[in-house]
N, C-alpha and C positions, 0 to 999 in steps of 0.2 A: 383690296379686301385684306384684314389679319387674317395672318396664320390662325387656322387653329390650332388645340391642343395639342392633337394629335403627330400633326406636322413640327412643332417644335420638341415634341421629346426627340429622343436619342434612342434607337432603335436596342431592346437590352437583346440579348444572348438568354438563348433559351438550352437549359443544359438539361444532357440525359445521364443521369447518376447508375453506374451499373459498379456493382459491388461483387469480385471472388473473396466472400468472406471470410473461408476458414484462411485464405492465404495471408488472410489481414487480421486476422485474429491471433491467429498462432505465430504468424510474425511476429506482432507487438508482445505475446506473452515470452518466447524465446528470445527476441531482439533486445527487448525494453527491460530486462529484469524483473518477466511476471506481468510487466501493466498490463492491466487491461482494456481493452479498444474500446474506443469510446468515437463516436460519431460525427459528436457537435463539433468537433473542433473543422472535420471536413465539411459541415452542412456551413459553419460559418464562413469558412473559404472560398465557398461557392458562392453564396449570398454576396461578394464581392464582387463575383466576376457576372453574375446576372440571376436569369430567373429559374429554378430548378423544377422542370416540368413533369418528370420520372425520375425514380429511386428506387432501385431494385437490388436485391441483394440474394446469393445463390449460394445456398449450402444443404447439407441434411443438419437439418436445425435440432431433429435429437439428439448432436452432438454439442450444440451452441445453444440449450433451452436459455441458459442464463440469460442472454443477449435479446432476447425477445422483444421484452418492455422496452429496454433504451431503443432499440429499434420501431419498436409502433409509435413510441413519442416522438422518431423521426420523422412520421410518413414513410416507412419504408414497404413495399411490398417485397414479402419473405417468400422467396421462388425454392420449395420442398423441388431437392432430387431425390426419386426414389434408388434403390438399390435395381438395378440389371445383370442380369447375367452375363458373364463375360466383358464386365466393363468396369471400371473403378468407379466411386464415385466424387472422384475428383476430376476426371476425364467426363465424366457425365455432368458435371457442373459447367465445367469451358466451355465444350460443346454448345449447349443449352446457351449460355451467357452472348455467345459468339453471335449465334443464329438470331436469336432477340434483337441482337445488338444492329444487328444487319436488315433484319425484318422493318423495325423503328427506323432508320436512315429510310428507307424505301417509302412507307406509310406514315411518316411524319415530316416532310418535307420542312417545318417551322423550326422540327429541331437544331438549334443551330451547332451544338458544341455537346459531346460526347465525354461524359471522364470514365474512366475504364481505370478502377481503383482493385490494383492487383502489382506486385513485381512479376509475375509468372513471364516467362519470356515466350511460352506459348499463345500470348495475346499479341504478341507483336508484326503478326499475319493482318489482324482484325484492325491493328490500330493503322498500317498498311495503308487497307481497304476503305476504311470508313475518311482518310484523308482523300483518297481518289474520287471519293463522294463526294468532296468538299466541303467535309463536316472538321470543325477544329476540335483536337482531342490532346483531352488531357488526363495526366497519369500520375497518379499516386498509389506510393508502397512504401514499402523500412526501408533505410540506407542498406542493410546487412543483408541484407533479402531478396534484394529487387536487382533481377537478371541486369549487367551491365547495355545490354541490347534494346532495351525497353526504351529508356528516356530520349534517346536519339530518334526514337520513331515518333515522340510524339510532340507535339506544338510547343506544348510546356509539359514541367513534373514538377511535383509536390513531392518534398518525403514528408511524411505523416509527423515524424518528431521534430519534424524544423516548423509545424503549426500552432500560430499562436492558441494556447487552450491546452497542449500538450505537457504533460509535465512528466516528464519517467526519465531516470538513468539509462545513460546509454550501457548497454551491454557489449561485453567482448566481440568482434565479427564471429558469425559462426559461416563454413564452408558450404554454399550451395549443394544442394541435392543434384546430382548427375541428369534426374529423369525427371527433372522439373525446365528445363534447357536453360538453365541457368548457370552464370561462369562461376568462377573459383573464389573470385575477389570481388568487393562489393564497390561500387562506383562512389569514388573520391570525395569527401567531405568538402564542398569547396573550399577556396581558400582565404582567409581574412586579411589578406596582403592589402592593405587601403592602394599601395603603390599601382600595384596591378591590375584591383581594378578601377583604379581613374584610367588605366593604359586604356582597357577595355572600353570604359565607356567612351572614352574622349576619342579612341577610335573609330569606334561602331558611331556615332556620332559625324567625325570628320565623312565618314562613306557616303553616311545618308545625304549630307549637306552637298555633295556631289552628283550624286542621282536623280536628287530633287531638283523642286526649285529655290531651294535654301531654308524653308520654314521647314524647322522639325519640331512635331509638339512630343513633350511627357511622353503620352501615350506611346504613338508609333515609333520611340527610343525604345522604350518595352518590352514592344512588341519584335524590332528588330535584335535585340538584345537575347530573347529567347529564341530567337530563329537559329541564333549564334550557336546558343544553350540552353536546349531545354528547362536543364535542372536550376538555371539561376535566380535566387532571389536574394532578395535585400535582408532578410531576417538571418540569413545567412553571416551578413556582414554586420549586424550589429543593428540596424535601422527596422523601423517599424511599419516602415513604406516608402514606394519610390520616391516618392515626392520629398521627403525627407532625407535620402540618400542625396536628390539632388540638391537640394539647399544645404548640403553637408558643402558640397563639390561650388556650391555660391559661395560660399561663406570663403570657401578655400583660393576663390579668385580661381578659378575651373571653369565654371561655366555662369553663362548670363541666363534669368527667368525673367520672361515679359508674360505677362496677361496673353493668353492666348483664346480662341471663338467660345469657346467652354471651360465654367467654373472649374476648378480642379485640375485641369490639362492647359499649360504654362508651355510656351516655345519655351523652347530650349538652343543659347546659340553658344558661342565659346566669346568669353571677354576679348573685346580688342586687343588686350594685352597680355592675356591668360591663356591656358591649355598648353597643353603637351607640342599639338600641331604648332603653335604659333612659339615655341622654342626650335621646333627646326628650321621655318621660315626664319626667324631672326639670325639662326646662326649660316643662313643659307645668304641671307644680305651683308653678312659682316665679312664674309668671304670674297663675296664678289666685288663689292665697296673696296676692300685691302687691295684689292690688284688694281684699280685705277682705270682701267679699259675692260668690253668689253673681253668675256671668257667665255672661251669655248664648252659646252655643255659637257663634252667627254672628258671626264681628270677631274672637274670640278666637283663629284662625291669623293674621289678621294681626298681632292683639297679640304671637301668639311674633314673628313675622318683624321686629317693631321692635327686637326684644331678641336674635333670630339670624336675621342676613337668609336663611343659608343655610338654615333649616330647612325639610323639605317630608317629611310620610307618606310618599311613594313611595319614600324612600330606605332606611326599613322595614318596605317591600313591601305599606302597605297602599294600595287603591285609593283612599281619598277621608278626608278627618280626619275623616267622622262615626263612620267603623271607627276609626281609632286614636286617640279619644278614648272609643270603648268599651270598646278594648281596654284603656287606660289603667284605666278603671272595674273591670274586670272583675279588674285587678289591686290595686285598691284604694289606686291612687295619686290619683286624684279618685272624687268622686261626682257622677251623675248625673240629672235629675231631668226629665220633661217638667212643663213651665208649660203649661196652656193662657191663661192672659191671655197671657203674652207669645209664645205659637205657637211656642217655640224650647225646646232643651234648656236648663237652667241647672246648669250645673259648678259644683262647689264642693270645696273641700277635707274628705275626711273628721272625722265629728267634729266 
């Protein structure tokens, strides 16, 4: 019998949009040089990552009347905090934002993915929680704004000005407020080093192809990539999408794309002859090959490091060279062999 319909989609991510507006609002007017916040740029961001089920947003909007309309054009439901005695109303917004937040994880089982669009580092309990739920959450805020505590807690993070649709000067960092628990310094601009991050990918990469069974598609590169680092993306670096970053890294004899089960999501392997990893293998065979017999495993990193001081495993992600000269084994650029006389492995070149 065919599949039907149903059975061949791809199950989307069902997101729940919860918004601390004034934090996001007076961010971008103080961060941005004045701009003002604008929506679409995050509803378009989402619409990427799936299907946006709730959209809520929490302020006393006698303070934000301007923002109304752009918000009803979003579908946003506008969650009024009254004033309390004895309680700010900004502490009565968190609150409130928290508890929904929490309620919906309980009573919406479908929901699959949470974004909690705030720097406040007081949300960093909730984002906590709602991951022990097993719900994936994700965070957007200003660069200059957003508690350094935040983005580590969450799946991924978005900064609001690194969004295609954004257009505003960036302004001076300004210094966190004490009793918003937010730190001093605003979390690091990434960095556009192409050098560093081929390291990163071509690492995160080499791990995965070790834990697997060798197929790594696009996606769960991504995916693993943000586990690393929340805040990472590719617009960062200049690219308009991963997929373009990696045909940056093809082009560059980096990495191999095959056609992978789903349009858009390409395996991803390293060229036979390319990547970072397969420079320390080669100079891991050139070493061994120069001595003419087998070599003892112990002396033999320092033998590479006579020949490249710079060389070191960690830089392709393995923890110690006894992994990455099995790894090296295992792809049949050495062999490897325990000696019991000499109590040590002895390498040698296959053959």
């Amino acid at each position: 019998m065919a599949p039907t319909l149903q059975t061949m989609e791809t199950p989307e991510d069902r997101i729940a949009l919860f918004i601390d507006f004034e934090n996001l609002a007076i961010g971008a007017r103080e961060d941005l040089n004045g701009h003002k916040f604008d929506l679409k740029p995050i509803a378009d961001a989402l619409a990427e990552r799936g299907r946006v089920v709730v959209r809520r947003a929490y302020a006393d909007w006698n303070l934000f009347e301007e923002f109304r309309h752009m918000l009803a054009e979003q579908h946003v439901e506008m969650i009024e905090i009254p004033q309390r005695k004895g309680m700010s109303k900004k502490n009565a917004a968190d609150i409130k934002m928290a508890v929904d937040a929490i309620e919906l994880s309980f009573e919406r089982d479908y929901v699959t993915t949470f974004v909690i669009a705030t720097g406040d580092s007081d949300f960093t309990p909730l984002v906590h929680k709602l991951r022990e739920l097993n719900r994936r959450v994700v965070g957007i805020g200003l660069r200059a704004s957003t508690s350094a505590m935040l983005p580590p807690a969450c799946d991924e993070f978005l900064f609001y000005e690194s969004l295609e649709g954004v257009e505003a000067p960036r302004a001076k960092e300004r210094k966190k407020r004490s009793d918003g628990g937010a730190t001093t310094s605003a979390p690091p601009v990434p960095s556009s080093d192409t050098a560093e991050l081929e390291r990163v990918i071509t690492q995160t990469l080499a791990g995965l192809q070790r834990s697997s069974d060798g197929v790594v598609l696009a996606s769960g590169l991504k995916r693993a990539l943000l586990r690393k680092d929340p805040t990472f993306s590719e617009a960062d670096h200049g690219f308009r999408a991963f997929g373009e970053l990696l045909r940056h890294l093809e082009g560059k004899g980096v990495l191999d794309l095959t056609e992978g089960p789903a349009r858009g999501d390409p395996e991803v392997t390293f060229f036979e002859a390319g990547g970072q990893e397969e420079h320390g293998f080669d100079l891991l065979r050139k070493v061994v090959a120069g001595r003419g017999k087998p070599v003892p495993l112990s002396g033999l990193k320092d033998a590479m490091r006579k020949v490249d001081s710079s060389f070191t495993e960690k830089a392709f992600g393995y923890g110690g060279f006894l992994q990455f000269s099995k790894a090296a084994a295992a792809r049949g650029v050495v062999d490897m062999d325990w000696s019991d006389e000499a109590e040590d492995y002895l390498v040698s070149i296959p053959g």
